[in-house]
C-alpha positions as CSV (number, residue, x, y, z in Angstrom):
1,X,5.5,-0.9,8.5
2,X,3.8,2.0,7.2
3,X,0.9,2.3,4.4
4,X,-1.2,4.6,3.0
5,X,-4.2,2.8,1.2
6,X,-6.2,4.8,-1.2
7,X,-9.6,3.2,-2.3
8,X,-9.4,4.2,-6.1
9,X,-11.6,3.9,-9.4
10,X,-8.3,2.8,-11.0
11,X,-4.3,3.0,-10.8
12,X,-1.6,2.7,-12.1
13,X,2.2,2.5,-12.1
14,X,5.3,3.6,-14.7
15,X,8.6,2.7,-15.4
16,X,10.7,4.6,-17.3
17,X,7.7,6.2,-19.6
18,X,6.0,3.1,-19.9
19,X,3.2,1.7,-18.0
20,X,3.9,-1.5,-16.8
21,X,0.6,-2.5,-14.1
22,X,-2.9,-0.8,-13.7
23,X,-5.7,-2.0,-11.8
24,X,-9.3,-1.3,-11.7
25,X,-11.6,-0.5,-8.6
26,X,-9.6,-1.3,-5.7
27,X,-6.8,-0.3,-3.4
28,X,-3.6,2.2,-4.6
29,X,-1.1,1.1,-1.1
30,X,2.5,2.8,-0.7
31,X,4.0,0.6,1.9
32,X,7.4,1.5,3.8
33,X,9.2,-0.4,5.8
34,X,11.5,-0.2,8.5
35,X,14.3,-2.3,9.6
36,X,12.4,-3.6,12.7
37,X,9.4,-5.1,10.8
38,X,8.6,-8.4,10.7
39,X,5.8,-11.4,9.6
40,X,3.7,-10.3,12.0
41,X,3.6,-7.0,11.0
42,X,3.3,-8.2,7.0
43,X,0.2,-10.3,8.5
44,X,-1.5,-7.9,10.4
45,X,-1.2,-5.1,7.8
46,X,-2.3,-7.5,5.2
47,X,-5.6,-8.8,6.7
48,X,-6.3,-5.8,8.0
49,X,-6.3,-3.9,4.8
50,X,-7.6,-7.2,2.6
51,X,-11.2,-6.6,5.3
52,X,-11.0,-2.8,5.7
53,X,-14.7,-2.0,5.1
54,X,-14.7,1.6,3.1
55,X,-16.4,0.5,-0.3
56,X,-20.1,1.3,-0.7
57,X,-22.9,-1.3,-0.1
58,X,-26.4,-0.7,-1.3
59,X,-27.4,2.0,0.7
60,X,-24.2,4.3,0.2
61,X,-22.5,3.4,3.5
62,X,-19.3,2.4,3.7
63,X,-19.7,-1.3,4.7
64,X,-18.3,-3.5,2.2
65,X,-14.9,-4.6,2.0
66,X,-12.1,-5.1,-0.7
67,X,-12.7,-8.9,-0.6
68,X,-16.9,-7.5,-0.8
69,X,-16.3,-6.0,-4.4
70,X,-13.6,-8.4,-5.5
71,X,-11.6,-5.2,-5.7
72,X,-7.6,-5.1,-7.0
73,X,-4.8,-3.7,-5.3
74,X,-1.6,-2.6,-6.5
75,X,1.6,-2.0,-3.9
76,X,4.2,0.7,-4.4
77,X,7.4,0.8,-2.5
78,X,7.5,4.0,-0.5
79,X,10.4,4.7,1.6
80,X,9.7,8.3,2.0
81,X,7.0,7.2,4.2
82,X,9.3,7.4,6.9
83,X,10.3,11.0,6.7
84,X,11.2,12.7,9.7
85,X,10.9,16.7,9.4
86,X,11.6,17.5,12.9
87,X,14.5,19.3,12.4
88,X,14.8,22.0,9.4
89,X,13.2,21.6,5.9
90,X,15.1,18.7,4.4
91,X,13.9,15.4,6.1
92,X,15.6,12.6,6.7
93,X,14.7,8.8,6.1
94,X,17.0,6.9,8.7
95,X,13.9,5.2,9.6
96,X,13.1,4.0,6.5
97,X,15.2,0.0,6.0
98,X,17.8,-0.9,4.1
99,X,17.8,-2.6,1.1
100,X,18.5,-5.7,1.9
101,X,15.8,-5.9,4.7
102,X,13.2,-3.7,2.8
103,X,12.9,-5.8,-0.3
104,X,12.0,-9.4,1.1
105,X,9.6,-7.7,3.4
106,X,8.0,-5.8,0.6
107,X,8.1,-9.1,-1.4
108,X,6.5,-10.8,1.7
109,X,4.0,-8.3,1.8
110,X,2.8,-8.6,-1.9
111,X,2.6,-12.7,-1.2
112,X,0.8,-12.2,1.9
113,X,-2.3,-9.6,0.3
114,X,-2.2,-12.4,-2.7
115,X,-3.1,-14.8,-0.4
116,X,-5.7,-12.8,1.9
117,X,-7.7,-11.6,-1.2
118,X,-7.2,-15.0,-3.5
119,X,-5.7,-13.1,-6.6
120,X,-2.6,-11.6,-8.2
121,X,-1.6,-8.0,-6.6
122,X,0.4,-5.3,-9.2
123,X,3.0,-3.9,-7.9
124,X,5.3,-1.5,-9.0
125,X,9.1,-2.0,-9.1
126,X,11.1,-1.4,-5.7
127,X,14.3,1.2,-5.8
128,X,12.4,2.5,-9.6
129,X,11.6,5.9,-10.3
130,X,8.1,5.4,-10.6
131,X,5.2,7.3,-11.7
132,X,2.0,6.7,-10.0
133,X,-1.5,7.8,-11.4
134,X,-4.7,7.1,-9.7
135,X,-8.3,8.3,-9.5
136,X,-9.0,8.3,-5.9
137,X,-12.7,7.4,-5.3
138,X,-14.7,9.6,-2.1
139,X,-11.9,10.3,-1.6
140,X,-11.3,7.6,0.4
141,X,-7.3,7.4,1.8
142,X,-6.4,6.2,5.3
143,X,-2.7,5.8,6.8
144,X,-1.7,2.4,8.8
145,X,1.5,1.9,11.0
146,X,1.8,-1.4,12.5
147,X,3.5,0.2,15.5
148,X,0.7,2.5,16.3
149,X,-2.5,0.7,15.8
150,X,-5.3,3.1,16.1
């Protein structure tokens, strides 16, 4: 499982021209997945980005966490996440799952960050042509792959 979290001032997500979820301060993350993930990567990912400690405290470091500043989070599919452009200029996504193991995982995933920061996450609409706008704040964007924890 792959994300890219984006601390943000606010995001949001549309559908076919219309906007249809924004949050406030918070987290923007495009998550792909792969055919090989599993619950323990969903948990792992989740908690880990739920305490990820890159918001502001007090003094201007970056100590607090999303559960700190009672920050939002909204979750876009991103399949193209799992590119591979190691041969010639068009990549490929073999990597990236199929369907029908990609969407309960992504489900899974939006339940489990529900859980590990107590509220409702947005999320856009899996397999839509989606446009995403966001104000990323710093900026502040880090990239997580459950199969190379760094």
């Amino acid at each position: 499982m792959r994300a890219v979290i984006q601390r943000v001032q606010h995001a949001s997500v549309s559908i076919e021209g219309y906007e249809t979820e924004g949050i406030g301060q918070g987290y923007l993350v495009l998550l792909g997945c792969e055919n090989a993930d599993t619950q323990e990567d969903i948990d792992w990912l989740s908690h880990k980005i739920a305490n990820l400690r890159v918001f502001d405290d007090e003094a201007g470091v970056m100590n607090k966490s999303l559960l700190d500043v009672g920050g939002d989070v909204l979750v876009v599919s991103q399949f193209t996440l799992w590119a591979s452009y190691k041969k010639g200029n068009r990549p490929s996504y073999l990597r990236a799952g199929s369907h029908e193991v990609t969407v309960p995982l992504y489900e899974a995933f939006v339940k489990a960050m529900e859980r590990e920061i107590g509220k409702p996450v947005k999320t856009g609409r899996f397999g839509a042509e989606m446009k995403v706008e966001l104000l990323n704040d710093g900026p502040v964007t880090i990239c997580m792959d459950t199969k190379n924890k760094e």
